[in-house]
C-alpha positions as YAML, in Angstrom:
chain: A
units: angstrom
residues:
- id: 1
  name: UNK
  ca: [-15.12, -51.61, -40.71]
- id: 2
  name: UNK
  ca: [-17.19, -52.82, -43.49]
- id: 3
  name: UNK
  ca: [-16.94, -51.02, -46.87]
- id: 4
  name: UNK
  ca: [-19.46, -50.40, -49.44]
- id: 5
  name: UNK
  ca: [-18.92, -49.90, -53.11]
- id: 6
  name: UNK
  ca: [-21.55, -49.02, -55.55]
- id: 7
  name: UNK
  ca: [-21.93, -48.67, -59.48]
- id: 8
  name: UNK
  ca: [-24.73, -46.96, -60.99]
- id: 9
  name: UNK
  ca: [-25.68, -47.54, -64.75]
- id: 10
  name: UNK
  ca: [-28.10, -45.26, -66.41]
- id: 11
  name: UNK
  ca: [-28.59, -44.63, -70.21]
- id: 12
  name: UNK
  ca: [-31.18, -42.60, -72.35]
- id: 13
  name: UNK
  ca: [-30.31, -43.82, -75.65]
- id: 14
  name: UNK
  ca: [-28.09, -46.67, -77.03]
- id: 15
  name: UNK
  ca: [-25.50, -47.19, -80.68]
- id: 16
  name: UNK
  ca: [-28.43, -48.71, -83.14]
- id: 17
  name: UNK
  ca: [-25.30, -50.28, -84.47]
- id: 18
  name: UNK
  ca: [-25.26, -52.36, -81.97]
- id: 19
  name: UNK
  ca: [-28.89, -53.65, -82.38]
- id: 20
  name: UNK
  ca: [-30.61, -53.75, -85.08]
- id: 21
  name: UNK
  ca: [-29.05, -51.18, -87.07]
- id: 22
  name: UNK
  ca: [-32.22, -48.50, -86.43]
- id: 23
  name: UNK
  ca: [-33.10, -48.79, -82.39]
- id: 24
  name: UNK
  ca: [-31.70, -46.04, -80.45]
- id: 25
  name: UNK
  ca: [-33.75, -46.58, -77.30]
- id: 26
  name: UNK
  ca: [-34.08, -42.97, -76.57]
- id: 27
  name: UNK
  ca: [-35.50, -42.58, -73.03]
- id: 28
  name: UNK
  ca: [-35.85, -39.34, -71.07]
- id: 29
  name: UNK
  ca: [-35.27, -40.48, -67.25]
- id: 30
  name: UNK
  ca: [-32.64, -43.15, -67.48]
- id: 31
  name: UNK
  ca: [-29.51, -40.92, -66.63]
- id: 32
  name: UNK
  ca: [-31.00, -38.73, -63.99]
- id: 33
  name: UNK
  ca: [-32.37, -42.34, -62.07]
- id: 34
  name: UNK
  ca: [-28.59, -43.35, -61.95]
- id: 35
  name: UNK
  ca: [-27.39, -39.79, -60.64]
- id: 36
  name: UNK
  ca: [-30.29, -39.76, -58.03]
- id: 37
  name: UNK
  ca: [-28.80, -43.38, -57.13]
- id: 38
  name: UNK
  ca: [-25.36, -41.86, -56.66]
- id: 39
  name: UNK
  ca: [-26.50, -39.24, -54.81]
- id: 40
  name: UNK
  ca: [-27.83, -41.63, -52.40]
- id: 41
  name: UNK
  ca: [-25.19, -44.31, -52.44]
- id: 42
  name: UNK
  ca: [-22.70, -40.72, -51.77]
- id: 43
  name: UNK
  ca: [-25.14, -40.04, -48.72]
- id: 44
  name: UNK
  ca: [-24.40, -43.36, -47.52]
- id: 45
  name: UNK
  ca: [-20.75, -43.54, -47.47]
- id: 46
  name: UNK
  ca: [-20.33, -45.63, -51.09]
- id: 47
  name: UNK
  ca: [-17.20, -45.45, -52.71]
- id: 48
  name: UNK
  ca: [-19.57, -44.78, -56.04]
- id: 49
  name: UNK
  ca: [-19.17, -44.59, -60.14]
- id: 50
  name: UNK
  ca: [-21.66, -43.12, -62.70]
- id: 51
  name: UNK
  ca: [-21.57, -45.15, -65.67]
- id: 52
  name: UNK
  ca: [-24.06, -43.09, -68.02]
- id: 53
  name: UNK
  ca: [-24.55, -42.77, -72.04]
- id: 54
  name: UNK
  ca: [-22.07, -44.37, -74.28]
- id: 55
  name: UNK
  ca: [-19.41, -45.05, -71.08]
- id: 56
  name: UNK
  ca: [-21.80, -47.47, -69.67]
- id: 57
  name: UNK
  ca: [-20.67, -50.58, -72.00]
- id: 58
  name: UNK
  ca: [-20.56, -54.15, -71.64]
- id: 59
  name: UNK
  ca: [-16.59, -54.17, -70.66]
- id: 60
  name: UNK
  ca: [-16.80, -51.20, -68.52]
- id: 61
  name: UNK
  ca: [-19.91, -53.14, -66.46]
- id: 62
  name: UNK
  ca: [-18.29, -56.21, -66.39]
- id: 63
  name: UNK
  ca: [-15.26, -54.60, -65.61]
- id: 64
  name: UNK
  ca: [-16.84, -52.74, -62.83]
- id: 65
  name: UNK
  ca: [-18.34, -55.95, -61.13]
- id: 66
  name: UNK
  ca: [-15.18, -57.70, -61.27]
- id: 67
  name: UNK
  ca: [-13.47, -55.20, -59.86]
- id: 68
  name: UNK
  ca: [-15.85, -55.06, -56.55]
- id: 69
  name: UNK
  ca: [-16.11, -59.10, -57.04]
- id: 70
  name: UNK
  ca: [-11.97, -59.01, -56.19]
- id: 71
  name: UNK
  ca: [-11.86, -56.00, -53.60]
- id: 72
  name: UNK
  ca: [-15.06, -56.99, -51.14]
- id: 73
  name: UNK
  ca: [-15.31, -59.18, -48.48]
- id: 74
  name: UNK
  ca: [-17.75, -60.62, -45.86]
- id: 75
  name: UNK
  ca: [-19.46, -58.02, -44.37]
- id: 76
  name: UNK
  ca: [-18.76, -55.37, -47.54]
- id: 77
  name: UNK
  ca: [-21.96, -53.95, -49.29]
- id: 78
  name: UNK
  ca: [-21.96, -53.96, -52.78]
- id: 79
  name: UNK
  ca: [-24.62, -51.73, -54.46]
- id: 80
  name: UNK
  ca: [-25.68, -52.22, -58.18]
- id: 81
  name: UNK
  ca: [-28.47, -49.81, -60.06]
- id: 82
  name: UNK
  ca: [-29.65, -49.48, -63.83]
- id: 83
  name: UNK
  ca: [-31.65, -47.22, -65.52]
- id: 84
  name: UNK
  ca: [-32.56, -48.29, -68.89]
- id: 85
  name: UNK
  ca: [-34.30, -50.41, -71.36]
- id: 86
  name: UNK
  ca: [-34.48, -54.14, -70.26]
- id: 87
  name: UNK
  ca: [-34.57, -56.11, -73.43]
- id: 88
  name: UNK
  ca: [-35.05, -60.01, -73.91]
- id: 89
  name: UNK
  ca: [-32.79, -62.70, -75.87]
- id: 90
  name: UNK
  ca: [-33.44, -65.80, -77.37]
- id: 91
  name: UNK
  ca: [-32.11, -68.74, -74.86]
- id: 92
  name: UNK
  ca: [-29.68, -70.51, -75.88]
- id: 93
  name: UNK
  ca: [-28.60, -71.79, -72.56]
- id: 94
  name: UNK
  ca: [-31.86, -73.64, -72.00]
- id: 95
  name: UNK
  ca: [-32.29, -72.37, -68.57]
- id: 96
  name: UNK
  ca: [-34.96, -70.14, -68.77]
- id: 97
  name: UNK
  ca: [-38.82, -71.74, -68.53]
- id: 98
  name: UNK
  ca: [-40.25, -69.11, -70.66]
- id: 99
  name: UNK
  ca: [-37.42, -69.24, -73.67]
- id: 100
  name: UNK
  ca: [-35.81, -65.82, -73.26]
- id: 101
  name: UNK
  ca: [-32.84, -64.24, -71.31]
- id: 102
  name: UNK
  ca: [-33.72, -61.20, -69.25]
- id: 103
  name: UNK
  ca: [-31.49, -58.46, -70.42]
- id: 104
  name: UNK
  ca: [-29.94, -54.84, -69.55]
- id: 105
  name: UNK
  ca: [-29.85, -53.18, -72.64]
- id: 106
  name: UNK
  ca: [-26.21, -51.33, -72.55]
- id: 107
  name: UNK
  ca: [-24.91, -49.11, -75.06]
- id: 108
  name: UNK
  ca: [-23.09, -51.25, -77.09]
- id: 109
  name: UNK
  ca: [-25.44, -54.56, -76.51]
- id: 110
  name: UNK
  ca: [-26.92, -56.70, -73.78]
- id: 111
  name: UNK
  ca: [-26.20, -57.81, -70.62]
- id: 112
  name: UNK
  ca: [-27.73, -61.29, -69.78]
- id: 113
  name: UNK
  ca: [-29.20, -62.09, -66.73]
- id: 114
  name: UNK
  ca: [-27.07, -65.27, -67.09]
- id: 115
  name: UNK
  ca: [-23.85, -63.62, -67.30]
- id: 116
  name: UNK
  ca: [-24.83, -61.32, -63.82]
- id: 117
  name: UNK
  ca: [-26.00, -64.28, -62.49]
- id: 118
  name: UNK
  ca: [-22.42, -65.94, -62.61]
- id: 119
  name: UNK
  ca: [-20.60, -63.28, -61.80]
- id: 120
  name: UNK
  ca: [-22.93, -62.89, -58.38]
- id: 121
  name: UNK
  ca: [-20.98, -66.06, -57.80]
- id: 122
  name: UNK
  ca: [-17.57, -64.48, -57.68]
- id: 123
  name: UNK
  ca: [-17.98, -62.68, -54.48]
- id: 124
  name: UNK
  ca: [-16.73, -63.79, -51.24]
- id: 125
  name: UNK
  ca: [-19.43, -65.66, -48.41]
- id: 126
  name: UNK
  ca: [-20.80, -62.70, -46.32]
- id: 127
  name: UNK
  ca: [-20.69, -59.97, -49.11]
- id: 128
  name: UNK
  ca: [-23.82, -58.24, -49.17]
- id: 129
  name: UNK
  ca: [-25.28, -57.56, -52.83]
- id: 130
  name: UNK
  ca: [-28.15, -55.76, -53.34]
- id: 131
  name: UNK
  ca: [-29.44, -54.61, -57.51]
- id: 132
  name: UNK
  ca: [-31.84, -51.77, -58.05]
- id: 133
  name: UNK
  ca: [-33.16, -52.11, -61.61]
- id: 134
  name: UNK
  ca: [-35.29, -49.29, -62.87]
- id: 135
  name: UNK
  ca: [-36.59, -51.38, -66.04]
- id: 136
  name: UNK
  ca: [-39.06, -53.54, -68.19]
- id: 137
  name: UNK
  ca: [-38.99, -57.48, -67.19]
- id: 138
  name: UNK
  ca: [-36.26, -56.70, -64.52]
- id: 139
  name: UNK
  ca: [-38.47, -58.83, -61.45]
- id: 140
  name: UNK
  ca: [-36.24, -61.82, -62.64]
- id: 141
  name: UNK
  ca: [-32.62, -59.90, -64.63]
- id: 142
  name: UNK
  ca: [-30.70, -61.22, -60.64]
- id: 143
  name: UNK
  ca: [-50.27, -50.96, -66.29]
- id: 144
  name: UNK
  ca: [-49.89, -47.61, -66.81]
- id: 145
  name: UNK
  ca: [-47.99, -45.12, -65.25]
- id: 146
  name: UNK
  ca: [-47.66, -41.45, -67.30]
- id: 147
  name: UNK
  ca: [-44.47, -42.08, -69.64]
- id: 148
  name: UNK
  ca: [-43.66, -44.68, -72.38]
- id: 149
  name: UNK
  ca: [-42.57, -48.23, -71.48]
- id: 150
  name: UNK
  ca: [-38.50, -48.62, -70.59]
- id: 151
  name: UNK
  ca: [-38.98, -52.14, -73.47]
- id: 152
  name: UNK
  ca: [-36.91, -53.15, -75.92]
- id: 153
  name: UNK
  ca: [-40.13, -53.91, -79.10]
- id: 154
  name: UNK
  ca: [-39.86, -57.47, -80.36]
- id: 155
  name: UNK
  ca: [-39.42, -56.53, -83.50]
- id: 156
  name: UNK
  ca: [-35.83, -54.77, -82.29]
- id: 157
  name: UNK
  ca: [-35.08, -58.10, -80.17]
- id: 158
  name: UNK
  ca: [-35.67, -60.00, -83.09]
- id: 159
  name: UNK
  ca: [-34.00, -58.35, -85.66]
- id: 160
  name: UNK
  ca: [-30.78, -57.83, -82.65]
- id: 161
  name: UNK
  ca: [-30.84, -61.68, -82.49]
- id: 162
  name: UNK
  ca: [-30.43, -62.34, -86.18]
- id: 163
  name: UNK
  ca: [-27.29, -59.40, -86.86]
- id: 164
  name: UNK
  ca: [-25.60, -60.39, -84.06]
- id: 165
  name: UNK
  ca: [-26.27, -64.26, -83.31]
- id: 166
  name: UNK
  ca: [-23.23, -65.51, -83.47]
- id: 167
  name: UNK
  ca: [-21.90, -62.69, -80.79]
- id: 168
  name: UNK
  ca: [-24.46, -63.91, -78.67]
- id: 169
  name: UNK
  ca: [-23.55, -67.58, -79.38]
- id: 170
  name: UNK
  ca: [-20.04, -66.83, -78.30]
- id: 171
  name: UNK
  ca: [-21.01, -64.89, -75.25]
- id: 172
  name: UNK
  ca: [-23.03, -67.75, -73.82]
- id: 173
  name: UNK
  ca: [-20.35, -70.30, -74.38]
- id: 174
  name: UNK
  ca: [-17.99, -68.12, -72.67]
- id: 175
  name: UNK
  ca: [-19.93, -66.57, -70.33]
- id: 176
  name: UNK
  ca: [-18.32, -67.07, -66.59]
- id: 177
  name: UNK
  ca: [-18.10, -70.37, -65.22]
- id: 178
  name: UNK
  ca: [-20.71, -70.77, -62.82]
- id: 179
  name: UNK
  ca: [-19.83, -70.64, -59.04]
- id: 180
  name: UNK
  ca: [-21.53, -71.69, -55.83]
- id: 181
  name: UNK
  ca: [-23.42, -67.95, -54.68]
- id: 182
  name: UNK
  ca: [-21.91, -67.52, -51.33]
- id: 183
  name: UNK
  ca: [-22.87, -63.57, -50.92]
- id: 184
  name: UNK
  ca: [-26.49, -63.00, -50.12]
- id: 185
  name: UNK
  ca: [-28.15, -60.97, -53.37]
- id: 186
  name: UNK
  ca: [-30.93, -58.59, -53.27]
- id: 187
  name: UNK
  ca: [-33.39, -57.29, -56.01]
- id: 188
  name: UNK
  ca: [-35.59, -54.72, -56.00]
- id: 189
  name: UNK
  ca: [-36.81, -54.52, -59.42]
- id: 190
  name: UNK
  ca: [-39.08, -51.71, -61.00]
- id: 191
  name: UNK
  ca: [-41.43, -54.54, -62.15]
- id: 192
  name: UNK
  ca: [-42.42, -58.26, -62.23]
- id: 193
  name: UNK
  ca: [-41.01, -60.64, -64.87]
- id: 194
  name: UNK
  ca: [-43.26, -59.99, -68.06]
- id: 195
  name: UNK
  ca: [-44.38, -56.45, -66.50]
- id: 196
  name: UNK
  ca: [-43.64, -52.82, -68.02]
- id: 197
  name: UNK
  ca: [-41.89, -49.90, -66.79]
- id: 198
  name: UNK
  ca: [-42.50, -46.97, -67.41]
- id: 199
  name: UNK
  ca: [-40.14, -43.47, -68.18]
- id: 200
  name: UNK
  ca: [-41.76, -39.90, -67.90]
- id: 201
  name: UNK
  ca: [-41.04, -36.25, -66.07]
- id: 202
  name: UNK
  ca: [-42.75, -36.36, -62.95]
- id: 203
  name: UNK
  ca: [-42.81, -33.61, -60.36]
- id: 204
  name: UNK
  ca: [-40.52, -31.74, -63.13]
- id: 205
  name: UNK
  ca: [-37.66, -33.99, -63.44]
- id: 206
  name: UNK
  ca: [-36.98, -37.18, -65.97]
- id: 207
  name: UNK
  ca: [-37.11, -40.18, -64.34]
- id: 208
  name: UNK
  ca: [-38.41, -43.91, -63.88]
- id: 209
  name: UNK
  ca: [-41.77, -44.12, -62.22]
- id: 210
  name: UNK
  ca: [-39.69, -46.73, -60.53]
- id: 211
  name: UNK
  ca: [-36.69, -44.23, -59.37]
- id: 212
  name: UNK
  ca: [-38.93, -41.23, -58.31]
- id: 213
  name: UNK
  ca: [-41.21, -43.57, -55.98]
- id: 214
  name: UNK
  ca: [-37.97, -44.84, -54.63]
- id: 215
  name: UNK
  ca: [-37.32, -41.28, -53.97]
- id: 216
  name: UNK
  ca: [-40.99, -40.37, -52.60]
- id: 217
  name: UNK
  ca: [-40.50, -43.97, -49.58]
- id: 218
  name: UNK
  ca: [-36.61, -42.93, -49.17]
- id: 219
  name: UNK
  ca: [-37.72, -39.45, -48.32]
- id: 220
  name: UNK
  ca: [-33.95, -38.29, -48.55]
- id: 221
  name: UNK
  ca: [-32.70, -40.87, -45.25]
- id: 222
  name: UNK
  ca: [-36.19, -39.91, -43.26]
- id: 223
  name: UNK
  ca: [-37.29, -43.30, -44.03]
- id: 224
  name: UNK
  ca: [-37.21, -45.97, -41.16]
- id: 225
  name: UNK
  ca: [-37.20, -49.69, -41.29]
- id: 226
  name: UNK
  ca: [-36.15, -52.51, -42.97]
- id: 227
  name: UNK
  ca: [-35.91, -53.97, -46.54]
- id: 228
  name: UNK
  ca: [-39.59, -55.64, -46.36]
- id: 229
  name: UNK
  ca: [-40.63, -52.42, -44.55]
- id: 230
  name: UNK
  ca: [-39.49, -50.33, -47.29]
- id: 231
  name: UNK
  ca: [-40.53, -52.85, -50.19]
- id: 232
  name: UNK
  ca: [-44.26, -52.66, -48.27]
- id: 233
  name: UNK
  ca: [-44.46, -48.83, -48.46]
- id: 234
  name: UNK
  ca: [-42.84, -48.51, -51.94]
- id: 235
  name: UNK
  ca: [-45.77, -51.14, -53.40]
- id: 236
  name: UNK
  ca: [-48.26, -49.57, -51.57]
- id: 237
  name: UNK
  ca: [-46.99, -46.37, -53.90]
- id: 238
  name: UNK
  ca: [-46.68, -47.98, -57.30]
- id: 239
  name: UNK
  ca: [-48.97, -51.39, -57.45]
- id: 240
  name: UNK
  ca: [-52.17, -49.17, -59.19]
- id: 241
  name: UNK
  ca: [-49.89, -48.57, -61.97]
- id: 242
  name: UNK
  ca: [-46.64, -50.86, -62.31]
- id: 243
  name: UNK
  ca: [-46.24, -53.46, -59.17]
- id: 244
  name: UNK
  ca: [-42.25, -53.43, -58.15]
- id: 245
  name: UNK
  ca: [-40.72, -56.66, -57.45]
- id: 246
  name: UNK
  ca: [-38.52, -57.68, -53.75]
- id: 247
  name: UNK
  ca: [-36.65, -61.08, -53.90]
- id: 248
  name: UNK
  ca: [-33.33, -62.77, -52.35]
- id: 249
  name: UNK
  ca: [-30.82, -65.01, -53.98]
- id: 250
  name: UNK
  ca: [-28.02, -66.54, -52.37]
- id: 251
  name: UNK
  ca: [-27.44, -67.41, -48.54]
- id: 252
  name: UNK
  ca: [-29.86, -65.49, -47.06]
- id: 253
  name: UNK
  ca: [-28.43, -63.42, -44.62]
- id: 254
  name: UNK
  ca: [-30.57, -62.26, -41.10]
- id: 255
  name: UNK
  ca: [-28.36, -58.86, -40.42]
- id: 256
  name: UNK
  ca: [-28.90, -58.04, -43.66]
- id: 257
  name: UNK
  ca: [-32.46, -58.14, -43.59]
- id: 258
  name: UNK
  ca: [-33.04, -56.09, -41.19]
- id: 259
  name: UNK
  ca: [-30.95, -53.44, -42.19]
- id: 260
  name: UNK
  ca: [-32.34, -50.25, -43.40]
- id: 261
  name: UNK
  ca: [-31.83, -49.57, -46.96]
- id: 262
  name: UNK
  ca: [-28.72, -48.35, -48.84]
- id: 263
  name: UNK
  ca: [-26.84, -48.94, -45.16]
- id: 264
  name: UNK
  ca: [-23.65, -50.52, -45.48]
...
């Protein structure tokens, strides 16, 4: 019997320290989208970890991946959500068409899409990945909703860059070695690459415009159809005000596709 496994990341502020000395990235939503992710991953039969405020950390993400990147196999669901700022990097790597690395901004510094995109490649063929990222620029980290943006300002990227450069040199150079992707990885991302999202209370509770749509299509299980289905009636929600984002990486994977959401 397959097995699913699921880490959910959600933070409303993060150590300036670790920035540029003054950004705390205080958000109001972040840490209730991640519990309403567990509480859905828990409906679903996930074997499921909260990693929220000053516990969710580079190491203990990393750590977290690795972990699930060792235990699943094919058929085995792994479920990743974020809640947080999304933040953007200088590229060093020279990968990246536009000159920045799409980041998760953790609480003691960023993630790189780079280094999630290598680790995708530590999972066995068959595993079934699938990322729900409730932040700015996340339609590639694989216009006005009510709330303030879920951005890292350039001026905090900038001034990140130059206190911690030669972290972020290091990282890249030994970031993990890149792997065939043999699992099949999903995105659905709170907006397009270059697009805002936004954080607010809405209906009475913090969250991401992103998270409480989710929550509006998901309908607590009632919803039925696949991933496109459910990608279809979450846009059809959100595009007014912040269009989401649906893509595939990896072997793409038929079964998968037509599975409904969150199933393992």
């Amino acid at each position: 019997m397959a097995q699913g496994v699921s880490i959910h990341i959600g933070l409303n502020a993060v150590n300036p320290a670790c920035y540029d000395g003054v950004w705390d990235g205080k958000l109001d939503g972040a840490e209730q989208d991640a519990k309403d992710m567990y509480a859905i991953a828990q409906q679903q039969g996930f074997q499921s970890v909260k990693l929220l405020a000053e516990v969710a950390t580079r190491d203990a993400v990393i750590t977290a991946i690795g972990e699930a990147s060792e235990a699943l196999v094919a058929g085995d669901f792994l479920l990743v959500t974020y809640g947080g700022h999304g933040g953007m990097l200088p590229d060093i790597s020279g990968d990246e068409c536009d000159g920045v690395d799409e980041t998760w901004c953790l609480y003691d510094g960023h993630l790189l899409d780079d280094e999630l995109g290598a680790w995708w490649g530590y999972f066995a063929a068959g595993v079934r990945i699938l990322v729900v990222s409730d932040s700015c620029h996340s339609g590639t980290v694989t216009r006005g909703a009510a709330g303030k943006p879920r951005a890292m300002p350039r001026r905090t990227a900038l001034g990140t860059w130059q206190q911690h450069r030669d972290f972020y040199t290091c990282l890249i150079a030994n970031a993990p070695q890149d792997k065939p992707l043999q699992a099949s990885v999903r995105l659905l991302a709170a907006s397009t690459e270059g697009e805002l999202a936004y954080d607010g209370v809405y209906d009475g509770l913090p969250n991401g415009f992103f998270t409480k749509c989710l929550k509006q299509v998901w309908a607590k299980g009632a919803f039925v159809g696949d991933y496109d289905a459910f990608f279809a009636a979450l846009y059809d929600v959100m595009y007014l005000y912040q269009p989401p984002e649906h893509s595939v990486i990896g072997v793409r994977d038929p079964e998968y596709d037509r599975l409904k959401p969150f199933q393992i």
